[in-house]
N, C-alpha and C positions, 0 to 999 in steps of 0.2 A: 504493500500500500504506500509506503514512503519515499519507492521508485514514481509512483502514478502524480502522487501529489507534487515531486519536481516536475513532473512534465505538463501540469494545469497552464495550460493559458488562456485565455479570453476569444481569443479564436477559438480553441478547440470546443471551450463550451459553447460557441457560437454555430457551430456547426452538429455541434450534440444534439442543443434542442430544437436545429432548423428539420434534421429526420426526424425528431419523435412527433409523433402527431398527438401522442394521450398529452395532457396537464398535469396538473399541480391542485390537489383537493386542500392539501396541507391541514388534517389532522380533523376531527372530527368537529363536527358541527355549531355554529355560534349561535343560532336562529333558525328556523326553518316556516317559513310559510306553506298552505296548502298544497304547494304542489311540488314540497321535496326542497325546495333550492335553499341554499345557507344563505344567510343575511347577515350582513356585516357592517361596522360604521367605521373603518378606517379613513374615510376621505371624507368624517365630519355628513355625510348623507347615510339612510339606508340603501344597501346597493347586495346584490347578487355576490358572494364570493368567487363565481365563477367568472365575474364582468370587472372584478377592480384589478387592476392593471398596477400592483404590490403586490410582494412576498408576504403571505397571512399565513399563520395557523388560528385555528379560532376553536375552541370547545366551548359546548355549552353543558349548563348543569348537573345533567342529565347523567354525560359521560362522566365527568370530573367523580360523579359519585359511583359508577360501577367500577370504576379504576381506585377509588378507597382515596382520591386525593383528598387532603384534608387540610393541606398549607401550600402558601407559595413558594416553599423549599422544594417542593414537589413536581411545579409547572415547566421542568425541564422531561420531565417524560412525554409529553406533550408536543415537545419542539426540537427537533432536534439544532436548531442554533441559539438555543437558550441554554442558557447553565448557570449555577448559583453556585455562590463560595460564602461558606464559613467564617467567622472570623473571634479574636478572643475579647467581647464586647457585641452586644444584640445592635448596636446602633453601626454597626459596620459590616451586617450579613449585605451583600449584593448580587445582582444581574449582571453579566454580560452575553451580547446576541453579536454570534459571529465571531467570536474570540476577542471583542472590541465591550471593555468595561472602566471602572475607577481602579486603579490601581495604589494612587494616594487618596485618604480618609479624612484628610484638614477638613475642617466645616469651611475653608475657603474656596474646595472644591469641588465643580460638579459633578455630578454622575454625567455618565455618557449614554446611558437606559434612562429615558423617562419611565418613572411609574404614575399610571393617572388610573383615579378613580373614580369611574361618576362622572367624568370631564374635570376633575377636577385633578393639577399635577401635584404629588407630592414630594415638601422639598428636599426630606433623607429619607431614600430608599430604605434602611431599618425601619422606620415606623410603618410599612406596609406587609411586615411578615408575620405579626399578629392582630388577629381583631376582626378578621375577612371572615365573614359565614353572609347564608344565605346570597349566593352567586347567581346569577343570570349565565354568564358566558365569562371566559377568558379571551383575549386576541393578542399575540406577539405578531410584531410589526418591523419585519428583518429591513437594516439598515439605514439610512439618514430621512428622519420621517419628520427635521423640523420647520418644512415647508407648513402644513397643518397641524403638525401635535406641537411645533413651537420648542416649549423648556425645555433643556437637559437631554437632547432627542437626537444627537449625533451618529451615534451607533442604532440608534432601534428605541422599540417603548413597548411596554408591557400594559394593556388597557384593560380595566376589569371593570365586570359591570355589574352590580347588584338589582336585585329584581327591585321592581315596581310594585305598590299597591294594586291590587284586584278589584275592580270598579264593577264587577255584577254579583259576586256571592264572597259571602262571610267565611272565611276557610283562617283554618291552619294546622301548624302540626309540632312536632313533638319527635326528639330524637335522641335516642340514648345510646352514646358509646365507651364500648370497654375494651382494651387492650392489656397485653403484657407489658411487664414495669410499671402496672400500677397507674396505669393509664383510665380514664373515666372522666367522660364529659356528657355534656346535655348541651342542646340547639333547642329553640322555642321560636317558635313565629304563629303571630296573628294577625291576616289583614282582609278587608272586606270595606265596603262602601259605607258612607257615613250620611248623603243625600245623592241626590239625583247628582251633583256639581262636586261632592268630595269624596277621597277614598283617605284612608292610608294602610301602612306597613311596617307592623316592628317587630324586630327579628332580638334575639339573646343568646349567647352562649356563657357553658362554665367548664372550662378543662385544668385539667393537673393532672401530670404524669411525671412519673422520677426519670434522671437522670440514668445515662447510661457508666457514666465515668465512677469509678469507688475510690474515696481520699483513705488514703491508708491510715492517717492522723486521726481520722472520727470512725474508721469504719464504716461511713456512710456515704451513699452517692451524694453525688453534686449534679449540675446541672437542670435541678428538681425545678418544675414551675407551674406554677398556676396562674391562670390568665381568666376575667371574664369582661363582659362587653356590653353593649344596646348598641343598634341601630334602627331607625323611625328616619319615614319616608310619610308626607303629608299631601296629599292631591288636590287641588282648586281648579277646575273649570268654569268660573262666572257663567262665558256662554262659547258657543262654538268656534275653534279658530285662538282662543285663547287660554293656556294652562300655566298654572305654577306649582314646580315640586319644591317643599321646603325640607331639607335632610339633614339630618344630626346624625352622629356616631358618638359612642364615648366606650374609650377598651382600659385595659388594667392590666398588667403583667409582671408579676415578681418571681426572679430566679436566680439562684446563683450563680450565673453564668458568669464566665464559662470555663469548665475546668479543659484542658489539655494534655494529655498523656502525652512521656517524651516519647520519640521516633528515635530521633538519632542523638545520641549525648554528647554531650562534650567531653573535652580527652580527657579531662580530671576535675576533679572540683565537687561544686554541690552538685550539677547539671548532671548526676549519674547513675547508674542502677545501684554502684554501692553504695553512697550516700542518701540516695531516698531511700532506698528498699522496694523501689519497685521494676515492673520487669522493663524494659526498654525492643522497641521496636513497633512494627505495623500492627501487631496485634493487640501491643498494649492497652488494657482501658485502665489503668490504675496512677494515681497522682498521688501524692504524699504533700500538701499544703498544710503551715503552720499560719495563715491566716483565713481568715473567714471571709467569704466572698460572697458580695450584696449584691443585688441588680434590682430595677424595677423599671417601667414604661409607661409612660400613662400618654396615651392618642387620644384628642378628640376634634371635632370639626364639624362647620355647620355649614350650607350652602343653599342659595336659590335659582332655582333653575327655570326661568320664564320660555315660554315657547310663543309667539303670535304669528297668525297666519292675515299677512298683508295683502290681499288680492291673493293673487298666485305666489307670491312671496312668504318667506320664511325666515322671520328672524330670532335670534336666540339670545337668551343671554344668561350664563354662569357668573354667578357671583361666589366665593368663598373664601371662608379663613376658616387655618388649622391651626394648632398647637401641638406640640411636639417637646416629649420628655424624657430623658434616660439619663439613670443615676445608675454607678460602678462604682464597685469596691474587687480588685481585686489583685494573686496574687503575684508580682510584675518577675520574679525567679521564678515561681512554676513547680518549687520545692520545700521542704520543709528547713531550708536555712533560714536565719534569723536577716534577712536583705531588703525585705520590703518594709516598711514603715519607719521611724523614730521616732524616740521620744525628746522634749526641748532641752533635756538636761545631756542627753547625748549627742543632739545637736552642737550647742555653743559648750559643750566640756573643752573642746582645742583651743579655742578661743580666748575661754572665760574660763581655766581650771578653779573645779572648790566650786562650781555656782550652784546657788541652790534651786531646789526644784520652783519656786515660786519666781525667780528673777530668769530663771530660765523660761517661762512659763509667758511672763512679760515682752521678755526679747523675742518669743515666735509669736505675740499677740502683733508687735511692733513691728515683724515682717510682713508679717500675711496681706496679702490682698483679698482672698475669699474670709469669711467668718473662721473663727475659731470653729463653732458646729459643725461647718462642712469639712474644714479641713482635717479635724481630730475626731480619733472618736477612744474611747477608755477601753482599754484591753488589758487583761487580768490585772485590775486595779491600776494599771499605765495608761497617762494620756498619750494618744500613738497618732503622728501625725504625717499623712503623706502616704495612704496605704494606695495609690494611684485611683486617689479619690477622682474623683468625675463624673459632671451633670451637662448632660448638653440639652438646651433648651430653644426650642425652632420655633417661631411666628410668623404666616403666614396668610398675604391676602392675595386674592387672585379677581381679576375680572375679565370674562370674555365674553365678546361681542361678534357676533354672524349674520349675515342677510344671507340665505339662498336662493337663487335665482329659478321658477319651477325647470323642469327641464323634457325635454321633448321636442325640441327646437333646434334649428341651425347648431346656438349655441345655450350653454349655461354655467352659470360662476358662483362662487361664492365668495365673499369679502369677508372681510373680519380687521379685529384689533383688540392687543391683548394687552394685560396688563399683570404686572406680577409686581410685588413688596416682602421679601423676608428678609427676619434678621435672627439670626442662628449666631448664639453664645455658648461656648463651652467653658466652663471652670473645673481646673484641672490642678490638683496637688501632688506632688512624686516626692517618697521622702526614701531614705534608706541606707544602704552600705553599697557603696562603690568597691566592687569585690576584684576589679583588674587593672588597681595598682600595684604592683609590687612594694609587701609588709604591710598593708593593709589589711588583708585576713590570710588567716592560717587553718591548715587541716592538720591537727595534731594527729588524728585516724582518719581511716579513708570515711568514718561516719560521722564525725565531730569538727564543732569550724568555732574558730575565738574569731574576736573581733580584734588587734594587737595595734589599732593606731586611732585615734578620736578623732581624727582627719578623716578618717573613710567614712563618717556620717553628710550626706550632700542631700539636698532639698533644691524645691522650687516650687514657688504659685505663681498661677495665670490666670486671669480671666481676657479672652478674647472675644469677640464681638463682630461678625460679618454681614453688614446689610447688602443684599442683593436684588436692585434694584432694575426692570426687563420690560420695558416698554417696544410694542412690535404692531405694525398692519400688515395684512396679507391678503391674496387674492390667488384665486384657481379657478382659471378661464376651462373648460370643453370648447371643442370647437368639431361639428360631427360635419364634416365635407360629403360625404355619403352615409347610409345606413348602416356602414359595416365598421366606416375608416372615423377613431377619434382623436383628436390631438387635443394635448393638455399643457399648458403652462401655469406653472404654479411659484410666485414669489414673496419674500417673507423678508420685510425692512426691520431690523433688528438696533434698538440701543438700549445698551449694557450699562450700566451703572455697579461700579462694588467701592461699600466704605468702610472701612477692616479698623477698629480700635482695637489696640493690641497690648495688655501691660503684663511684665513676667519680671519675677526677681527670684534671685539666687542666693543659699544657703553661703554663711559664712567659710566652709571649707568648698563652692562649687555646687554643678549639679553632678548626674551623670554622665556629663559628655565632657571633653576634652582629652591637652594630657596633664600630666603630672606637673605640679609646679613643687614650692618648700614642705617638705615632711610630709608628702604625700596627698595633699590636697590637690583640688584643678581649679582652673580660673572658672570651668564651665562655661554654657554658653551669656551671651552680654543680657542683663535686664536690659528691659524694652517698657518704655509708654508715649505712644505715640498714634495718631490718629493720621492715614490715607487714605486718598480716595482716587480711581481708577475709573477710566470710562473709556467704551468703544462701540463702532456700529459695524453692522455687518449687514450685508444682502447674500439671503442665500434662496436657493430655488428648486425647482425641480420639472423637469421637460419629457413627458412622454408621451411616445406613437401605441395604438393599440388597434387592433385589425379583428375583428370577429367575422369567421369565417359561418360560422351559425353559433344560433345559442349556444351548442354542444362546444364549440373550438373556437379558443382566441389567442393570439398570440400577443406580445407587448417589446416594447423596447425604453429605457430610461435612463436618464441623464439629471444626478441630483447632487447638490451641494451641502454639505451639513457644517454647523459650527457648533462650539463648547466655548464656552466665553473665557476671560480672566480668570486667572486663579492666583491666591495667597496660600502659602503654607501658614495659614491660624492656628499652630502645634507649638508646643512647650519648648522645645530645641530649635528653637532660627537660629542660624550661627549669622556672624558677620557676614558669610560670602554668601548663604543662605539668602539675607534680606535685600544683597547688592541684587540677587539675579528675581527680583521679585518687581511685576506681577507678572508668573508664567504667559508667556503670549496665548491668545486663543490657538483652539487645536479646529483646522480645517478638514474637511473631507470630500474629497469628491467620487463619486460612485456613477457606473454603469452599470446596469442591467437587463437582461434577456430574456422572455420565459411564457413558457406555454402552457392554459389551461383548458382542459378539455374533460368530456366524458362520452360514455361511447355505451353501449348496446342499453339502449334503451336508461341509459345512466344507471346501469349498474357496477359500472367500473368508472373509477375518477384516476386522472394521472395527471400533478403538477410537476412544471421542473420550473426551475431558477437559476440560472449563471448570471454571477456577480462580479465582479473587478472594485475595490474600493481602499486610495490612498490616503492616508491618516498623514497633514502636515505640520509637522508642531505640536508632535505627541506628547502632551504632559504627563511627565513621570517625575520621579525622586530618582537622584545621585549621589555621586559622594561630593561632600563639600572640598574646596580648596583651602582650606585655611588649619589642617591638622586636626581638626576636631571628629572627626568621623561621623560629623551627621549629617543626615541627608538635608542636599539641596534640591527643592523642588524648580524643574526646569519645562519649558516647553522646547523638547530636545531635538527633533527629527522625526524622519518619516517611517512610518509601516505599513506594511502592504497585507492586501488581502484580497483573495479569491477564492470561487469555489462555485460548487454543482449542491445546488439541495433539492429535495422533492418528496410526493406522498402520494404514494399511491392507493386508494381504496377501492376494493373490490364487496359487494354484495350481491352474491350468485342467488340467494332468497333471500327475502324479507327477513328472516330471522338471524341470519347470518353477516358478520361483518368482519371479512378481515382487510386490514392494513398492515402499512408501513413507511416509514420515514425516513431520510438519509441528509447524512451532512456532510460532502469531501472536501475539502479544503485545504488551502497553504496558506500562513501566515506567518509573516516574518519583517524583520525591519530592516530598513535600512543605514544609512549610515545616523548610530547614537550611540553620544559618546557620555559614559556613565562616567568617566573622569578623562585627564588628558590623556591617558593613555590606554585606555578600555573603551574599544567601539563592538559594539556587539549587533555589530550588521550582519542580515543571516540569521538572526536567533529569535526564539519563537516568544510569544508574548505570556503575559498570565492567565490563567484562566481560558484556556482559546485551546481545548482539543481540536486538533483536524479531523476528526473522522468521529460522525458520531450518528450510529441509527438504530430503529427500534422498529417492535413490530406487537402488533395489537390481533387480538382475536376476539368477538363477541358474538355470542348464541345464545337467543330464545326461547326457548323450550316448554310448552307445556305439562304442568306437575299438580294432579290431581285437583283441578280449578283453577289453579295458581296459577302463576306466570315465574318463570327464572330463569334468570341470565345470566351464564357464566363467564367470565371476561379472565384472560389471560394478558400479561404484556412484558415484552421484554428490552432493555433499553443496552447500546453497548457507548462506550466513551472508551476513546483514546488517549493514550498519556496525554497530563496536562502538570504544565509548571505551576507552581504557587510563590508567592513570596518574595524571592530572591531574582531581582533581574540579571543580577552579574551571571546566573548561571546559564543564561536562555541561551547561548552556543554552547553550553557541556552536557552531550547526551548521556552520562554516569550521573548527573546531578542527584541529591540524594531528595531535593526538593522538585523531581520529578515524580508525580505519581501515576502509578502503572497503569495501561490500560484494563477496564475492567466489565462485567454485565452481572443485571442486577434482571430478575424477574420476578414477579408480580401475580396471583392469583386472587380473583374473588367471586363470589357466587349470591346472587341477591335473589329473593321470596317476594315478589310482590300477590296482594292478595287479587280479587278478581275487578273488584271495582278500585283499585290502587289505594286503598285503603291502614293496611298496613304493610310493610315493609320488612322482611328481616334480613340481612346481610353476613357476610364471614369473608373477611381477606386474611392473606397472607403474604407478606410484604419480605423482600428480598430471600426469593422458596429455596433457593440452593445456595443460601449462608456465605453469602460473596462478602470479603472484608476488602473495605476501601475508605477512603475520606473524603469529609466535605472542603478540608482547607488544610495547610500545615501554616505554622508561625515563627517566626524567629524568636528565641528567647534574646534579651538582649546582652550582650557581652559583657555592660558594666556590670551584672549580676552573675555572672558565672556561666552564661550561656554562648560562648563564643561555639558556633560551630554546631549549634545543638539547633534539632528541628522539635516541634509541638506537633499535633496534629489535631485534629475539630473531628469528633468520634460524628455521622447523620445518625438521625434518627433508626435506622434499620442495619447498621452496624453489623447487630445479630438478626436473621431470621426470627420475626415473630408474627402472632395472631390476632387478630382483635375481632370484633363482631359490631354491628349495628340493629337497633331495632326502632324503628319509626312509624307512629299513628297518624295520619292526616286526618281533618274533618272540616 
């Protein structure tokens, strides 16, 4: 396979999908009207998925629950150019579509996946991984979609749709699930009409399930969480031609996340199997933590959603704001050494020898820029401060504006203008022992570690501050010269606004980062308070040809530009050379693509394809800095390339029967970037971005004494993919490669005869495949040189669960 993917070019996929005559279904259903066809809203209309002329997968509800999905960690079985990574902090799980995602987590920077829900975008991807029940449809949207979906939408967008209130009968229902590890939740929903002119809709969940990972220090797992929710959907039609949906959410999540089992240790130290006492490697789920690790989430958001019907005109308008919460406590070694936290008396001891615990006490009141509260909290009778406390706190308003022009005409367009306001703060406290200086700590046994210098105690607070300010109009002309032939221009006037308050100060003996200065201390990197601000505009667009040969076959051609705005590294370590090379330039893209949708005997068979070409310019990444410090400079560094063949094909030979399958080939690789002066890693593949990733689905109906049941098999495969470490993207031994691997899926649903109740039983990864969601860098100034973590998914091990659901 890794012969075929050097030889991918744009020609040859050009010639690929000019013989095939089937399409592109891409993945089961989002809508379906009377007569079979899937409906979709990628291009801001309802349109045919066989007629929109984009790379779609679309599921709807339906499926999502015969396949046992239950989160958006999950919606890469679905796609196969979708894929989600792990990370050690819930506010850092992410998307990338097409091997193209965030690779730095600063809240100064964006994601390159919009996620929008509702039409509504949201501004950190984390806040959308719990709180989602009661679904309508999913749609990923491969490649630069921000001609129409606008924010954060360079690489692709993930669009989810939660149902509507039921405006003719009173219904709902009721849903009980239980799993292995102590797994157990409940879904509630009740919606039904309230006059001839009102409906609404509110939906509820409450889940908790333990962790997979066991702390050897409690004998108890970690990564335990409990999450619950509302969402209410309110309907007003005054009179025909005119509605407004008014929607709220509000969700709740606490967990200790997230613990990480080592993979690969470091060659001596604490980072080791002998010193934790736990096993080391791919298999491990065991951690050995001497802190206690906090997490919580709290989402909620409100929005209004006007629809008028002007004449033949359609115009829209989304209004909303969210808020966004995530507090961490956790353990920044990943061991049972004493390296994460300090207390104020071992802070200023090098300083101030003999100081007492109260004037110590004073002097870290006297540093701090966050509250004593947040930043300390009392651990076995010690105030302990700096256990990489952290709260990142998002505000967010949005507003969008649409006329749609009717269509059936020569031509027709849609206009718009959008509006976006968030300001995303992170406060962030690091305290601890700087463990690689040399004479700073000692391993008297290979399980025992003294602390031998008052200098290895280094601190730091921050509070940072990023308002991201996106004012944008747009338009997308049709232009139908014949019945068959449509041409499409679509452009999007884009200005950027970012204003970054920044203030960070450093522990008496440094932070973590530098090198050694007198008796083992570092300078660390420089306090900072200073307020910037950064502005740019961009025009980007997007041009396609699309030919329908009959309803059944159409083929398309496209040419689209995407952009990712400004970015600041908003993180506790800016070095000097760091701040010099700031605000990352935006990261451009321009993309081609090819592809044919069809279906054939009577549409019982669907076959999509997609050939793509798409250059990434001014790829922002992290590097090493120039200034000795070794912390990453966030830079917009170079270009990466990207192409590839995707497709899906479905077959339903009966009614009852439905198999598929889905494919992703690809190359992706960069070009000339230079991770320091002397380290270009052109040629090497990116994060997150297997080349080769496909799946295959089966579903059967079957009747069962009145019942109804359907047994749904599926099975997904993925390609080695890098994590973490860019330096290693040309060394094919990297040990932060993870191996290619498949993962299948079984489950079998009871529906009664008037679909009344429901009973279900899946089986989730059936032949006990071990793999991971993410690995992590421990960091070096704690003993982690060299060592990898890894983020245990959910299905780790082969387990079972069941569901039982009453409708009325």
């Amino acid at each position: 396979m890794k012969a075929f993917h050097a030889r991918i070019s744009f020609v040859s996929m050009a010639c690929a999908l000019a013989v095939s005559a089937p399409a592109f279904a891409q993945a089961p259903a989002a809508a379906e009207n009377v007569t079979g066809d899937i409906i979709v809203t990628a291009q801001k209309r309802s349109e045919r998925l066989q007629s929109v002329p984009v790379s779609i997968q679309a599921v709807e509800a339906a499926t999502l629950q015969k396949m046992a999905i239950q989160s958006p960690k999950e919606f890469g079985q679905i796609s196969p150019t979708l894929n989600f990574q792990a990370a050690d902090e819930a506010r850092l799980f992410n998307f990338s579509i097409r091997g193209i995602g965030t690779e730095t987590f600063s809240v100064g920077v964006e994601p390159s996946v919009s996620t929008i829900v509702d039409g509504v975008v949201y501004t950190r991807v984390g806040s959308v991984f719990d709180g989602l029940n009661d679904l309508e449809r999913v749609e990923v949207l491969n490649g630069p979609q921000g001609t129409l979906q606008g924010k954060n939408a360079s690489a692709g967008a993930v669009v989810i749709v939660t149902k509507g209130p039921d405006r003719k009968k009173l219904g709902g229902k009721v849903e009980l699930v239980a799993a292995a590890n102590n797994e157990y939740g409940v879904n509630a929903m009740l919606t039904g009409p309230l006059s001839d002119t009102t409906a609404f809709r509110v939906s509820g969940y409450y889940h908790t399930e333990d962790g997979l990972v066991i702390n050897k220090a409690t004998n108890s797992t970690v990564n335990n969480s409990q999450s619950y929710g509302v969402r209410g959907k309110f309907l007003y039609e005054p009179y025909d031609g005119l509605t407004f949906t008014l929607a709220g959410d509000w969700a709740y999540r606490k967990a200790d996340c997230c613990g990480e089992p080592i993979r690969v240790a470091a060659a001596s130290g604490n980072v080791t199997a002998a010193y934790t006492g736990t096993p080391v490697g791919p298999d491990n789920r065991y951690v050995n933590f001497d802190t206690q690790q906090v997490g919580w989430q709290k989402n909620r958001g409100v929005s209004l959603t006007a629809e008028a019907k002007l004449g033949e005109f359609t115009l829209t308008s989304i209004t909303a704001y969210r808020q966004y919460r995530d507090f961490a406590i956790r353990d920044r070694d990943g061991t049972n050494a004493p390296f994460t936290g300090v207390t104020p008396q071992q802070l200023f001891s090098a300083t101030n020898p003999g100081i007492t615990a109260d004037a110590a006490l004073a002097k870290m009141q006297a540093l701090l820029l966050n509250p004593l509260s947040f930043a300390c909290r009392t651990v076995n009778g010690s105030l302990t401060c700096g256990e990489s406390n952290s709260l990142e706190k998002s505000d967010t308003f949005s507003q969008e504006l649409r006329l749609a022009s009717p269509t059936g005409g020569f031509a027709d367009y849609i206009l718009g203008a959008f509006y976006y306001n968030s300001m995303t703060e992170r406060d962030l406290t690091i305290g601890g022992v700087r463990s690689n200086i040399a004479g700073n700590v000692a391993f008297p046994t290979p399980t025992t570690v003294t602390v031998t210098n008052p200098n290895a105690y280094v601190f730091a607070d921050m509070i940072t501050k990023v308002q991201n300010i996106n004012s944008a109009v747009f338009a997308n002309l049709n232009l139908h010269p014949t019945s068959k032939l449509t041409l499409t221009g679509g452009v999007r006037f884009v200005h950027d606004e970012l204003k970054w308050n920044h203030k960070k100060v450093t522990g008496p003996n440094g932070d973590h980062i530098g090198a050694a200065t007198t008796g083992g201390a570092n300078a660390g990197t420089p306090n900072w308070d200073f307020y910037r601000t950064f502005s740019d505009n961009a025009l980007l667009g997007r041009i396609t040809a699309r030919y329908e040969f009959s309803r059944d076959f159409m083929t398309y051609a496209s040419f689209a530009k995407g952009y990712k705005g400004q970015a600041v590294d908003a993180d506790m370590f800016v070095t000097a050379a760091g701040m010099a090379a700031l605000p990352a330039a935006p990261e451009t893209s321009t993309s081609y693509e090819i592809g044919v949708k069809s279906q054939w005997f009577d549409r019982k068979l669907t076959i999509n394809l997609t050939g793509y070409k798409t250059t990434f310019d001014g790829y922002q990444t992290s590097s090493s800095g120039t200034d000795g410090s070794g912390a990453p400079v966030l830079r917009s560094a170079g270009k990466l390339y990207t192409k590839g063949i995707e497709g899906d094909i479905v077959l339903r030979p009966v009614p009852a029967l439905r198999l598929s399958g889905n494919f992703l080939f690809s190359k992706n690789e960069f070009g000339d970037l230079f991770l320091s002066a002397t380290q270009n890693i052109k040629g090497g593949m990116p994060l997150n971005a297997p080349e080769t990733k496909w799946g295959l689905t089966g579903s059967y109906d079957v009747p069962v004494g009145g019942w109804e049941a359907n047994v749904s098999t599926n099975y997904t495969w993925t390609g080695k993919t890098l994590f973490t470490n860019l330096a290693d993207a040309t060394n094919p031994n990297s040990p932060w490669l993870r191996p290619s691997f498949g993962v299948a899926n079984a489950s079998i649903t009871f529906t009664s005869p008037e679909g009344k109740y429901k009973l279900g039983l899946y089986v989730k990864n059936l032949f006990d495949q071990r793999y991971v969601a993410g690995m992590r860098r421990i960091s070096g100034s704690v003993g982690g040189a060299g060592a990898v973590a890894q983020a245990l998914p959910r299905d780790f091990y082969r387990y079972i669960g069941g569901t039982v659901s009453v409708s009325f």
